[in-house]
DRENDO-1510 file (C-alpha; in Angstrom, 1 decimal, always signed):
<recs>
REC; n; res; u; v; w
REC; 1; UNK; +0.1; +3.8; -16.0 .
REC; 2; UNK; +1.2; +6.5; -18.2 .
REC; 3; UNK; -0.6; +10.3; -17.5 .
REC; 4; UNK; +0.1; +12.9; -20.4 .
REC; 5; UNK; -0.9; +16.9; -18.7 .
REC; 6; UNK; -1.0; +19.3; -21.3 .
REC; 7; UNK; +0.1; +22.7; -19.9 .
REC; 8; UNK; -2.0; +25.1; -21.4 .
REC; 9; UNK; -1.0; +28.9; -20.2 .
REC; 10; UNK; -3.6; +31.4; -19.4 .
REC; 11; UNK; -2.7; +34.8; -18.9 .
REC; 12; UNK; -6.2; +36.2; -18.7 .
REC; 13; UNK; -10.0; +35.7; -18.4 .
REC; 14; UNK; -12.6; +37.6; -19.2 .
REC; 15; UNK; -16.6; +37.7; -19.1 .
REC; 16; UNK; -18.0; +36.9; -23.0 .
REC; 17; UNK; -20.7; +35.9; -25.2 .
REC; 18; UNK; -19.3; +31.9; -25.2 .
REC; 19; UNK; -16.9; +29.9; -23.6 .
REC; 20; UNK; -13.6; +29.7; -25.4 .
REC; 21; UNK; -9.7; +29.6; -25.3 .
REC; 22; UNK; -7.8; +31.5; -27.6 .
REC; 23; UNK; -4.0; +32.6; -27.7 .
REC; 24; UNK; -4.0; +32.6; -23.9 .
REC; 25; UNK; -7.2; +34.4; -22.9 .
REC; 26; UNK; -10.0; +32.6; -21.5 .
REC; 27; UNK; -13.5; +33.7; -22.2 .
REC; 28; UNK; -16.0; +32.2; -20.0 .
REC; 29; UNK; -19.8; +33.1; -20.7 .
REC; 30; UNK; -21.9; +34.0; -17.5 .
REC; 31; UNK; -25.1; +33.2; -18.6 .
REC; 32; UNK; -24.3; +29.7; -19.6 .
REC; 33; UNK; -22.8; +29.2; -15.8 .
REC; 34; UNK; -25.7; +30.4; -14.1 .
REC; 35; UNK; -27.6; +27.8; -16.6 .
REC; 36; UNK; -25.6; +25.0; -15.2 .
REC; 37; UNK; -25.4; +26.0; -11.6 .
REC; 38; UNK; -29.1; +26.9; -11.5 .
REC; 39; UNK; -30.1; +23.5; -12.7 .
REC; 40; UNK; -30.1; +22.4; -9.3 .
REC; 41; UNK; -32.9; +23.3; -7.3 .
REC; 42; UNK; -31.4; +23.4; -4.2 .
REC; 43; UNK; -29.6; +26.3; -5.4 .
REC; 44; UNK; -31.4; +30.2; -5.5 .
REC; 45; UNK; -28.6; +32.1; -7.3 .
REC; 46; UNK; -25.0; +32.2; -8.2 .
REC; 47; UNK; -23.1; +35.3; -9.2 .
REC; 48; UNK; -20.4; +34.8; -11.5 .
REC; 49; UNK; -17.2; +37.3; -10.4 .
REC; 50; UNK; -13.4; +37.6; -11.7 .
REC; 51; UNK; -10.6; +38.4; -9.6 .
REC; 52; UNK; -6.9; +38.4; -11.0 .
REC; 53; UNK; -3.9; +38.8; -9.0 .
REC; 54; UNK; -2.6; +42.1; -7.6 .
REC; 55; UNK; -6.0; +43.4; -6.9 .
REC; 56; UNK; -7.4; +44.5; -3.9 .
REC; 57; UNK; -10.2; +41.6; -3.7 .
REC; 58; UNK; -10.8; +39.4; -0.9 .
REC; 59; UNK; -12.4; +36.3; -1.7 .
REC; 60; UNK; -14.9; +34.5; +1.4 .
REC; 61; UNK; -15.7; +32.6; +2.7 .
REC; 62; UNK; -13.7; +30.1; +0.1 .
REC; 63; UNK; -15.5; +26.5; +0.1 .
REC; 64; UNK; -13.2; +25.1; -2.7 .
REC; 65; UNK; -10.8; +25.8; -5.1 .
REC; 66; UNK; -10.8; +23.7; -8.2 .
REC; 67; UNK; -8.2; +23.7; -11.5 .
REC; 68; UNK; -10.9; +23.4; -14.7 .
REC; 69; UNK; -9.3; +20.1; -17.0 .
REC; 70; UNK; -10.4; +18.4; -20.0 .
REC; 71; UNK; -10.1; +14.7; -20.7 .
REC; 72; UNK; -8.5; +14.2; -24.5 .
REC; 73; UNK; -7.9; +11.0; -24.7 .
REC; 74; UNK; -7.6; +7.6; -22.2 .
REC; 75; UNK; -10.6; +6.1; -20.2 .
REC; 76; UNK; -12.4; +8.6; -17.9 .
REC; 77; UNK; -13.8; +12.0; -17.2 .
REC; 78; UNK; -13.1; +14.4; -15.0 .
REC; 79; UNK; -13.8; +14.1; -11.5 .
REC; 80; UNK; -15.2; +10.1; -11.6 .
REC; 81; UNK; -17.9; +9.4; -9.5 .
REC; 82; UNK; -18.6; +12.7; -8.7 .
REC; 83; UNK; -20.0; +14.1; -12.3 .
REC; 84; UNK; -18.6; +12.3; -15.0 .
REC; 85; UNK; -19.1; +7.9; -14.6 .
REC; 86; UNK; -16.5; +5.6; -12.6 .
REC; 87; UNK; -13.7; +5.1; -15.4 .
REC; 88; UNK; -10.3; +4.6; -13.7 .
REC; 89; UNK; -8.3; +7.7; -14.4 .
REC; 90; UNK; -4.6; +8.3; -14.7 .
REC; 91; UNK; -3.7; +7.7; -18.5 .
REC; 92; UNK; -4.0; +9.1; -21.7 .
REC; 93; UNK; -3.6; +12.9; -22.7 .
REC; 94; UNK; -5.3; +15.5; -20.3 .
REC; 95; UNK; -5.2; +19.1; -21.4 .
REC; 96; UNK; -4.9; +21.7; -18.3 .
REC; 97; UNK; -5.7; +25.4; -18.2 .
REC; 98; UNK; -2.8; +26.3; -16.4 .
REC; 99; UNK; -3.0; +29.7; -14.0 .
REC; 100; UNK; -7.2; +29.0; -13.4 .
REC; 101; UNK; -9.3; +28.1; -11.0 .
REC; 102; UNK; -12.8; +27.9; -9.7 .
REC; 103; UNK; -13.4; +29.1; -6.2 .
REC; 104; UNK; -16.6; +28.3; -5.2 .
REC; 105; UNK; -17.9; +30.6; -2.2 .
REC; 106; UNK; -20.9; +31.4; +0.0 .
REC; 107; UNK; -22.5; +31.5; +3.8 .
REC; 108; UNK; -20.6; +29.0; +5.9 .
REC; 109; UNK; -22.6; +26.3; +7.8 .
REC; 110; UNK; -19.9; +25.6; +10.8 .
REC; 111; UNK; -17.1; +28.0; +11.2 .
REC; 112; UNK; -14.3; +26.2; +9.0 .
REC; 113; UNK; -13.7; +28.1; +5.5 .
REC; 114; UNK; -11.2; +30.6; +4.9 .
REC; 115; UNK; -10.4; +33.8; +2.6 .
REC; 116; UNK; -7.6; +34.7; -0.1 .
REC; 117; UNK; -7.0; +37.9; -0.2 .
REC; 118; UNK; -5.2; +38.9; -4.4 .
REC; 119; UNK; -3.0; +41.5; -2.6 .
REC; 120; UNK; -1.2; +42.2; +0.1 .
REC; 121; UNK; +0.5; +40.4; +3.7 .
REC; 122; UNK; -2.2; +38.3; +3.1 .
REC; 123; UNK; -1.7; +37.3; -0.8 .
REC; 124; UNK; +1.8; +35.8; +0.5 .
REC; 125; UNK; +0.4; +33.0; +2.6 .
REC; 126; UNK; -2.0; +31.6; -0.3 .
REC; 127; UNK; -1.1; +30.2; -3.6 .
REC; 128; UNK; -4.8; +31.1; -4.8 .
REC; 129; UNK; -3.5; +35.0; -5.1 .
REC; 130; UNK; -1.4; +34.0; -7.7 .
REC; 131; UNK; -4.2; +32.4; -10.2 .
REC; 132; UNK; -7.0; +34.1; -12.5 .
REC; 133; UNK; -10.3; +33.0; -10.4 .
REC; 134; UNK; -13.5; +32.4; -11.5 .
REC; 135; UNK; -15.6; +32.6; -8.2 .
REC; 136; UNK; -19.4; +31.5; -7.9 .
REC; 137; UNK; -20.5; +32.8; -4.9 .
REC; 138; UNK; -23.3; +30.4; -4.3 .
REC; 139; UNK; -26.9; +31.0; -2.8 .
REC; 140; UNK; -28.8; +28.0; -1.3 .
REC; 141; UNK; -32.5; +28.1; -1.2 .
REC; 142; UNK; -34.6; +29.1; +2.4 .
REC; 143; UNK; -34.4; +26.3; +4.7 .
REC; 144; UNK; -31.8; +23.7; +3.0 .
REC; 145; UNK; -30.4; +21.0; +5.2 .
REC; 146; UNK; -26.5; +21.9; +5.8 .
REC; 147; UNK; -25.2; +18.6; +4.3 .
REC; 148; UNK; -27.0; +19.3; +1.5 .
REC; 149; UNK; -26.2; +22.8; +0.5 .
REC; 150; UNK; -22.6; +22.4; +0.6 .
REC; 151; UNK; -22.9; +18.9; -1.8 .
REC; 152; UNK; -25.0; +21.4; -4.3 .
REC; 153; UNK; -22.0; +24.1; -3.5 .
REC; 154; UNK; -19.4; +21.4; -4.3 .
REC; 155; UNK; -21.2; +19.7; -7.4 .
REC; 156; UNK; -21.4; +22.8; -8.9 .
REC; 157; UNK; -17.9; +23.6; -8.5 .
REC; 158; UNK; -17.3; +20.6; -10.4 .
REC; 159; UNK; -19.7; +21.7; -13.3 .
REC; 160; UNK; -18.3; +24.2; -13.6 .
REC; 161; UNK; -14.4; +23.4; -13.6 .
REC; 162; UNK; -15.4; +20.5; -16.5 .
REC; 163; UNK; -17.4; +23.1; -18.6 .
REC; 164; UNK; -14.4; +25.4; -18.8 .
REC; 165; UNK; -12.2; +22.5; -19.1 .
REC; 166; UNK; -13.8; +21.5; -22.4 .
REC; 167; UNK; -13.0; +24.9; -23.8 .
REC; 168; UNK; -9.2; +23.4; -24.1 .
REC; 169; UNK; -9.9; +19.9; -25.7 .
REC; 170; UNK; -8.8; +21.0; -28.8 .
REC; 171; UNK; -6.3; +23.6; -27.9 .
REC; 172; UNK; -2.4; +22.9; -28.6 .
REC; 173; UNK; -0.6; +22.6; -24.9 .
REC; 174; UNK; +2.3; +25.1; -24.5 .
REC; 175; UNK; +4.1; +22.2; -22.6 .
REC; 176; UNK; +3.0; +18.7; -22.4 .
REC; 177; UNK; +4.6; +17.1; -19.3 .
REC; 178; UNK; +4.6; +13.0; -19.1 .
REC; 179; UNK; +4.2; +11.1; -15.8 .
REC; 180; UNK; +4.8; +7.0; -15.4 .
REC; 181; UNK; +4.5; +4.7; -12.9 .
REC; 182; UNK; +4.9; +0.9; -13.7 .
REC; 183; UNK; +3.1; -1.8; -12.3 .
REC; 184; UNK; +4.6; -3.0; -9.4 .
REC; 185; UNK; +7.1; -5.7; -10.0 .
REC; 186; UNK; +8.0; -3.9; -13.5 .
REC; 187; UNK; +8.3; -0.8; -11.2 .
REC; 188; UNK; +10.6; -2.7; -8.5 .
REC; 189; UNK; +12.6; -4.4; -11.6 .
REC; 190; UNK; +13.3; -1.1; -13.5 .
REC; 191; UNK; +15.7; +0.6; -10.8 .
REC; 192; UNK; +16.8; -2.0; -8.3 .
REC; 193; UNK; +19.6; -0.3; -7.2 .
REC; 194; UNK; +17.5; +2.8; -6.2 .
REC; 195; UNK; +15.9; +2.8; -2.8 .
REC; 196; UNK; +11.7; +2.3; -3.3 .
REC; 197; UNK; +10.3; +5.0; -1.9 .
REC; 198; UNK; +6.2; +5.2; -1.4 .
REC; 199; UNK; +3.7; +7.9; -0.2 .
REC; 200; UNK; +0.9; +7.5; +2.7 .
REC; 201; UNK; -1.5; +9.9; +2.1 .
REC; 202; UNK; -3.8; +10.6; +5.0 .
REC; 203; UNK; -7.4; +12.2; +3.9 .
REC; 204; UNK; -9.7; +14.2; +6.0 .
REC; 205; UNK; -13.3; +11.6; +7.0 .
REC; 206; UNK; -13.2; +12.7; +10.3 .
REC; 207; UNK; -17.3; +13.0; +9.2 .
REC; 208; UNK; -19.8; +16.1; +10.0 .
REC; 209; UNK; -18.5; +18.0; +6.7 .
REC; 210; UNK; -15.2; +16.7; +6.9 .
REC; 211; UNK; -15.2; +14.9; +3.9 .
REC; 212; UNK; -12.9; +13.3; +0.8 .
REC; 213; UNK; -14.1; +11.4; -1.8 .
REC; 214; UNK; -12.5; +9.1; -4.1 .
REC; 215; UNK; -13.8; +8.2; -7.1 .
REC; 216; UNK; -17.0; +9.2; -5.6 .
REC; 217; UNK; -17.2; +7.2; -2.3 .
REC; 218; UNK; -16.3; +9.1; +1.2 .
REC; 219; UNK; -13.5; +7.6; +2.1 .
REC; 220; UNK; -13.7; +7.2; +5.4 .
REC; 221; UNK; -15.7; +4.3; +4.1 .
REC; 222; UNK; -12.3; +2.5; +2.6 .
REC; 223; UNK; -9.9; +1.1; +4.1 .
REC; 224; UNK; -6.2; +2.0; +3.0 .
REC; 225; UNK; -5.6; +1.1; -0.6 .
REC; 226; UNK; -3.1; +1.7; -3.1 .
REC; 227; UNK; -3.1; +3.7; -6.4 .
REC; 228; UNK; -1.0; +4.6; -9.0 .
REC; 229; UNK; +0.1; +8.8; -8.5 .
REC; 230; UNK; -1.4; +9.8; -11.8 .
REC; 231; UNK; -5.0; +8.3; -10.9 .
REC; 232; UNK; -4.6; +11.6; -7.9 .
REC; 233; UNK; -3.5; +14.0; -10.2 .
REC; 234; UNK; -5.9; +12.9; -13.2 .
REC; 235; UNK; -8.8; +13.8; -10.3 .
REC; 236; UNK; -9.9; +10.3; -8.7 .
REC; 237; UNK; -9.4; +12.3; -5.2 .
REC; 238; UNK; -12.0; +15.5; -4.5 .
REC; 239; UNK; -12.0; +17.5; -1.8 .
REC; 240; UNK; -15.6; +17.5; +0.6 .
REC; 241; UNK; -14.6; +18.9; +3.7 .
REC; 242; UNK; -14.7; +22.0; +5.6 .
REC; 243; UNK; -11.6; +21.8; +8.0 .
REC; 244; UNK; -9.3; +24.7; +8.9 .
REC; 245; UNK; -9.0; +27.1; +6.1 .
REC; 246; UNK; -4.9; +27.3; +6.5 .
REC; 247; UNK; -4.4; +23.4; +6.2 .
REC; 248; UNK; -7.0; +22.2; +4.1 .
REC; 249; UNK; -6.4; +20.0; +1.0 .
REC; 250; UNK; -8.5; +21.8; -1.9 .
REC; 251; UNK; -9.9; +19.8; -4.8 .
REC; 252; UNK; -7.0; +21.5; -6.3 .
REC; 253; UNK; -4.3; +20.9; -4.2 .
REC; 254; UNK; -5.0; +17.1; -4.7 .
REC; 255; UNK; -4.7; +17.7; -8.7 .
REC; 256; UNK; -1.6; +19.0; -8.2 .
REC; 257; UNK; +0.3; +17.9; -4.8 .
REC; 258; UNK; +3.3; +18.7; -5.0 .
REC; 259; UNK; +4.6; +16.1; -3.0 .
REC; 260; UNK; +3.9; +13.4; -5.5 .
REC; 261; UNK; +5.3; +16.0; -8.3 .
REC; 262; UNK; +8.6; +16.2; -6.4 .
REC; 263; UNK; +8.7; +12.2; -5.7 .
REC; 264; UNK; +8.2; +11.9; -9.7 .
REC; 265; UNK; +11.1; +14.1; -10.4 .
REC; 266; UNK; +13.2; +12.1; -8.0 .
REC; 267; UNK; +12.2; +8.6; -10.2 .
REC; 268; UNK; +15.0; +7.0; -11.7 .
REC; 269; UNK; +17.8; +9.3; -10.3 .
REC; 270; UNK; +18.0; +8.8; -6.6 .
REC; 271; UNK; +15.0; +7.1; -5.9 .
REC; 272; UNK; +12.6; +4.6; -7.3 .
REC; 273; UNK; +9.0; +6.1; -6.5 .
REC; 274; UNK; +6.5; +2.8; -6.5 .
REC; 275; UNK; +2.7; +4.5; -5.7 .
REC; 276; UNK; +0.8; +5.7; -3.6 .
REC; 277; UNK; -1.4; +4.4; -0.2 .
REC; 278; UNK; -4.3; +6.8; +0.7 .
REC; 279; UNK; -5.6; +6.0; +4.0 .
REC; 280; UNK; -8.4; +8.0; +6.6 .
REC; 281; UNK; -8.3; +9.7; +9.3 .
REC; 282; UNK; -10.4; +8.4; +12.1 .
REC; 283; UNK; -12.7; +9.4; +14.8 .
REC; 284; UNK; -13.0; +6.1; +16.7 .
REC; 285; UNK; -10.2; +4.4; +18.5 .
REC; 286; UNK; -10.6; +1.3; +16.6 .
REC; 287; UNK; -11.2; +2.5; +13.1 .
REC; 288; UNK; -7.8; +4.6; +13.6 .
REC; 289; UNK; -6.0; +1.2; +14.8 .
REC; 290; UNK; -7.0; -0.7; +11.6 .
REC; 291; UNK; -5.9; +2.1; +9.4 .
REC; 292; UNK; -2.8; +2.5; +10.6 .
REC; 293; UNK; -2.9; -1.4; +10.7 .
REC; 294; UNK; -3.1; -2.1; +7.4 .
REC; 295; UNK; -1.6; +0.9; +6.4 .
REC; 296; UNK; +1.8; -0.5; +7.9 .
REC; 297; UNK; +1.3; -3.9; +6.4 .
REC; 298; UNK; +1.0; -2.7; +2.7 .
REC; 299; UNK; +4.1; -0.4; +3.5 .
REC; 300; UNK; +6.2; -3.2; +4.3 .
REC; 301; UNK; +4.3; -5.7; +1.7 .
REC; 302; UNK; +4.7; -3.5; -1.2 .
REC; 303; UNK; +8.5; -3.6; -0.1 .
REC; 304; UNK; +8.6; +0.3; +0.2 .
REC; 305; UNK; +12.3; +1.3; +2.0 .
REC; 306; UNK; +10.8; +5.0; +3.1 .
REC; 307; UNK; +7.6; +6.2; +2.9 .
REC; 308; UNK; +6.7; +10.1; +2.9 .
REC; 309; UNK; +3.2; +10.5; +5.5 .
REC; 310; UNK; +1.5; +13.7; +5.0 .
REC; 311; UNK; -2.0; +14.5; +7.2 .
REC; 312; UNK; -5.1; +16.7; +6.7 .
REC; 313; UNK; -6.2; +19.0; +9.7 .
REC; 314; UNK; -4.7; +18.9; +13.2 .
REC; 315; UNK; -5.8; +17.7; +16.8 .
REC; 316; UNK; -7.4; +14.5; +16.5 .
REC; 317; UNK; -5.6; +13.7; +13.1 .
REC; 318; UNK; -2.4; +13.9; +15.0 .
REC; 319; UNK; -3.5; +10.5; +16.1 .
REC; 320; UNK; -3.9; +8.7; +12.9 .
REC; 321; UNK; -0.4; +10.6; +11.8 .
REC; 322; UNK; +1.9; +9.5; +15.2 .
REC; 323; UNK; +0.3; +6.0; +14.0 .
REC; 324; UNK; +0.9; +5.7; +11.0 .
REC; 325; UNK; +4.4; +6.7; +11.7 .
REC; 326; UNK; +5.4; +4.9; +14.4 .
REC; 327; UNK; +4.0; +1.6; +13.1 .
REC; 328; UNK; +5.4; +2.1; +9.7 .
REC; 329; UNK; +9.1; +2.5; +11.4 .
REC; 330; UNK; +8.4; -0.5; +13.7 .
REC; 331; UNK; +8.4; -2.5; +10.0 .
REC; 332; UNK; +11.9; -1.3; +9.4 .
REC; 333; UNK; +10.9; +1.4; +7.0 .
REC; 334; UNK; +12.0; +5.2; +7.3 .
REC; 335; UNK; +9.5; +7.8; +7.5 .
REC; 336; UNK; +9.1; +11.4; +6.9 .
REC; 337; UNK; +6.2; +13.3; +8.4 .
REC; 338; UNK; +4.4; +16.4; +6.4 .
REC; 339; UNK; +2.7; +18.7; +9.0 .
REC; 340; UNK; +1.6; +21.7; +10.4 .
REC; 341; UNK; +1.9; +23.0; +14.1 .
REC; 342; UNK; -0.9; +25.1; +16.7 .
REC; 343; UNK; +1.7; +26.3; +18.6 .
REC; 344; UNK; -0.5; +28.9; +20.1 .
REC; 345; UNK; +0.6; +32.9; +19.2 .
REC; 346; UNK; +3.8; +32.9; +20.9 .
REC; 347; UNK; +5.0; +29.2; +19.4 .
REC; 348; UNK; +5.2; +27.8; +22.6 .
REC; 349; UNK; +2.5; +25.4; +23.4 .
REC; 350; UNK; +2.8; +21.4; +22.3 .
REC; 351; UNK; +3.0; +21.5; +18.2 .
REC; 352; UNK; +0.8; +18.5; +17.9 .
REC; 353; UNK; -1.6; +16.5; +20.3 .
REC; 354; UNK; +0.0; +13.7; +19.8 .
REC; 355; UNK; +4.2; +12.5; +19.6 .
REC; 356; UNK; +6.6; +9.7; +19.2 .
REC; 357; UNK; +10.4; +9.1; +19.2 .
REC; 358; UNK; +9.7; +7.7; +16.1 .
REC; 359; UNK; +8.7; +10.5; +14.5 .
REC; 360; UNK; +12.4; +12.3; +14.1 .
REC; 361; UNK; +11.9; +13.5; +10.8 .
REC; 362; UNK; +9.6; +16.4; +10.1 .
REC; 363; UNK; +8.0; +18.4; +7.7 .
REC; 364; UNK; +6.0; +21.3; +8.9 .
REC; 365; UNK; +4.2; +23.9; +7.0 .
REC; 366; UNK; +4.0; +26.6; +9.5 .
REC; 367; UNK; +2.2; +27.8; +12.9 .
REC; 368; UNK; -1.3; +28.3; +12.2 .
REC; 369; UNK; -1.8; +30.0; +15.5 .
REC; 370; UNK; +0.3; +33.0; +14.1 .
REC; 371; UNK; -1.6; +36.1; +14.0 .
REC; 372; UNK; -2.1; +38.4; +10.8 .
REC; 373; UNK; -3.7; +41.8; +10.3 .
REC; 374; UNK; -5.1; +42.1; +6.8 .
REC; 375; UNK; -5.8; +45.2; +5.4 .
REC; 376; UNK; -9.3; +46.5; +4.1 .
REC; 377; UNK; -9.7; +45.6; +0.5 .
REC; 378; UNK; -11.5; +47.8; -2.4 .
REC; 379; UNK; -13.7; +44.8; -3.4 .
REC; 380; UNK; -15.1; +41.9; -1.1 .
REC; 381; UNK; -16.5; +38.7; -3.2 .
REC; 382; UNK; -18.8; +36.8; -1.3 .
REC; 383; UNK; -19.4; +37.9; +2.1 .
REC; 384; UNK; -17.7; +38.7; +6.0 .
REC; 385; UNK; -20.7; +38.8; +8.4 .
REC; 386; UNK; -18.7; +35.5; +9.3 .
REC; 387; UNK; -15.7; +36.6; +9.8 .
REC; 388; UNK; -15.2; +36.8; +14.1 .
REC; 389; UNK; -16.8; +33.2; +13.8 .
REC; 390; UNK; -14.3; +31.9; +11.6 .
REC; 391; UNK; -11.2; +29.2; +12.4 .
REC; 392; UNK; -8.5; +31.3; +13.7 .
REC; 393; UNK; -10.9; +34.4; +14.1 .
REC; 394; UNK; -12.4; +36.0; +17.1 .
REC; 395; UNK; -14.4; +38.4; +18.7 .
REC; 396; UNK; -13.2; +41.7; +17.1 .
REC; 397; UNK; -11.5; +40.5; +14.2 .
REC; 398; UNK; -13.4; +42.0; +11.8 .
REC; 399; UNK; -12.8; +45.7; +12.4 .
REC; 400; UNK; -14.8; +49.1; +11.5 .
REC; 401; UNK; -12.7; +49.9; +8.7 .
REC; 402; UNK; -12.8; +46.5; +7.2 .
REC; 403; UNK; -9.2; +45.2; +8.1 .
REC; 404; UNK; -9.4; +41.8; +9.8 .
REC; 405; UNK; -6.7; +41.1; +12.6 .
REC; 406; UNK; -6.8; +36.9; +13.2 .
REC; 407; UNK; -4.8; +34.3; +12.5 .
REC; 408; UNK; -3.1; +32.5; +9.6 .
REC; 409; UNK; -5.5; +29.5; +10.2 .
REC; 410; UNK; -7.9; +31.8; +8.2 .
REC; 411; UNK; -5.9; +32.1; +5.0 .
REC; 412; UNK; -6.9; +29.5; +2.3 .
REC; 413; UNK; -4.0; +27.1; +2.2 .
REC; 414; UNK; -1.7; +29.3; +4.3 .
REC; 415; UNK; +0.0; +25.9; +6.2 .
REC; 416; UNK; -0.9; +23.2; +3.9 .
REC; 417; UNK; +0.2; +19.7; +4.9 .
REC; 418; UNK; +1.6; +18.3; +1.5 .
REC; 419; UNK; +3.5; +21.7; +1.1 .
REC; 420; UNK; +1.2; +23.5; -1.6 .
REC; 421; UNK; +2.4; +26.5; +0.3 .
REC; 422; UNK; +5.4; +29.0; +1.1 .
REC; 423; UNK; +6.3; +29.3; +4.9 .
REC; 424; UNK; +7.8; +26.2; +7.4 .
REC; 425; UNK; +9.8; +26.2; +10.3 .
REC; 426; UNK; +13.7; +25.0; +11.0 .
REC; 427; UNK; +15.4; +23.9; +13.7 .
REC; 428; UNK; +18.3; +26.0; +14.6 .
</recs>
């Protein structure tokens, strides 16, 4: 399956009459977002904000960040299942405005989003400080069910990402980049020198707003199943889950993980990259035994050599990721874990709740128990009468002059598990 992405540069956006793209500047027009978002009934209001990077804006609480795309040619839509019908993605042309994103925001339910702060110590733990964001800070009507306003919240995220997308359809890419993955026993033919190399990618069902969907259907539904890397970056996986800010997997971050990037840029040189295998992350004993199951038996079917794991949250995942490992290795294969640690504020409590000798080769994106003071901002979108409540905050964090002191965990993408990020830990 052959993906085409068509890079297409934005350097800024601003508020307009119409939607449009136009030597680098993206126009987006407010009233027709509020049209789309307010179609749903479930929502009351939506305000439409801007906030580019090097201001002093803090965005929260962030609910998801999305990358607006356009389908140009090949089967599919963007986001299957969710908004556009099931086509199988992952081929053709798809044109990307490069530097965007939506961030959808509004009143948390639980006590798991996050903030990005545009400036500041806290702009360098977030890779959302870096992009031109269109927020819609999002207003449910009195007395909506939980569940239900954050599927209205995320839909309309999704909106829209795909009405700004379609701006770009006809626009020339700057740079068109070209991704291939074979089927499997043309795949295994092509380099058979190389060692084949696959990727377990764990998504957050733990359930209760911890939600991913693929191609529309909450995956802790499936069991593990294997696609080809272009169907994730062409949009079959969304993000539906409100998990620790710091090590959450963003409906962006699965457009453009980074791990399956690098994996692809290894093909054919030192490495034969053959797919992917998502799998879930369990609450019950059992369920988390026949993941990792059968996710060790199409490791070592599919002939992979060495498999790269990467997980979604902490605690309980931990499980599901010492599993996965630890069976995988037991079928002969070589495995490299992607992680993060709660090492509590001094680093010296147990990294992860659970461990394995099996597990000697690590990944980690960071302490998440690592505590930050962020400085007051000029301009807050959204809200922070939430903000002691938060993941990683606490009584007091929120202070009189508007600085919050709490930790990382709080900072949108700040330890993210497949590396979307810029701190990690080695051992000396």
């Amino acid at each position: 399956m052959k993906l085409e992405l068509g890079k297409i540069n934005i350097k800024s956006v601003k508020l307009g009459n119409e939607t449009s793209v136009k030597d680098g500047v993206l126009t987006i027009s407010e009233e027709n977002i509020k049209k789309i978002v307010l179609d749903d009934d479930h929502i009351k209001n939506v305000k439409v904000e801007l906030a580019a990077p090097g201001e002093k804006t803090r965005i929260t609480p962030v609910k998801d960040v999305i990358e607006p795309r356009v389908k140009v040619s090949g089967p599919g839509g963007q986001f299957p299942g969710m908004i556009s019908k099931v086509d199988v993605v992952g081929s053709g042309r798809t044109n990307v405005l490069s530097g965007v994103a939506v961030v959808t925001c509004g009143k948390i339910v639980g006590f798991q989003e996050g903030l990005i702060d545009m400036s500041g110590p806290g702009a360098e733990y977030t890779p959302f400080s870096q992009t031109l964001n269109v927020c819609l800070v999002i207003e449910p009507v009195d007395g909506l069910q939980q569940h239900v306003y954050e599927t209205a919240a995320r839909t309309a995220g999704f909106k829209i990402a795909d009405y700004i997308g379609k701006a770009a359809k006809d626009v020339k890419p700057d740079k068109v980049e070209t991704y291939e993955t074979k089927p499997l026993l043309e795949a295994i033919a092509e380099f058979p020198k190389l060692p084949k190399v696959g990727y377990v990618y764990m998504l957050q069902t733990q359930g209760l707003l911890h939600d991913t969907y693929v191609y529309g259907v909450d995956a802790k539904k499936i069991v593990p199943t294997m696609l080809y890397p272009t169907e994730v970056m062409d949009g079959a996986i969304v993000s539906g889950n409100c998990v620790s800010a710091c090590d959450k997997n963003t409906t962006y971050h699965h457009q453009n993980n980074p791990i399956i990037e690098d994996l692809y840029a290894r093909h054919g040189k030192d490495i034969n990259f053959i797919g992917v295998i998502i799998t879930n992350e369990n609450v019950f004993l059992a369920d988390k035994e026949r993941s990792s199951n059968w996710t060790a038996k199409m490791c070592r079917q599919l002939g992979f050599d060495a498999v790269i794991i990467s997980q979604e949250g902490f605690g309980n995942p931990d499980t599901d990721l010492i599993m996965n490992c630890k069976k995988i290795e037991a079928e002969g294969i070589k495995t490299v874990i992607v992680t993060d640690e709660y090492a509590g504020r001094d680093g010296k409590s147990q990294s992860l709740a659970d461990a394995d000798a099996a597990a000697d080769a690590v990944v980690t994106g960071g302490n998440a128990n690592e505590v930050i003071v962020l400085p007051p901002m000029d301009k807050v979108i959204g809200m922070l009468d939430y903000t002691d409540k938060i993941a990683g905050g606490f009584a007091g964090s929120l202070r009189p002059d508007g600085s919050i002191e709490a930790e990382i965990q709080v900072i949108t993408g700040a330890t993210n598990e497949i590396g979307f990020n810029k701190i990690t830990a080695r051992e000396l």
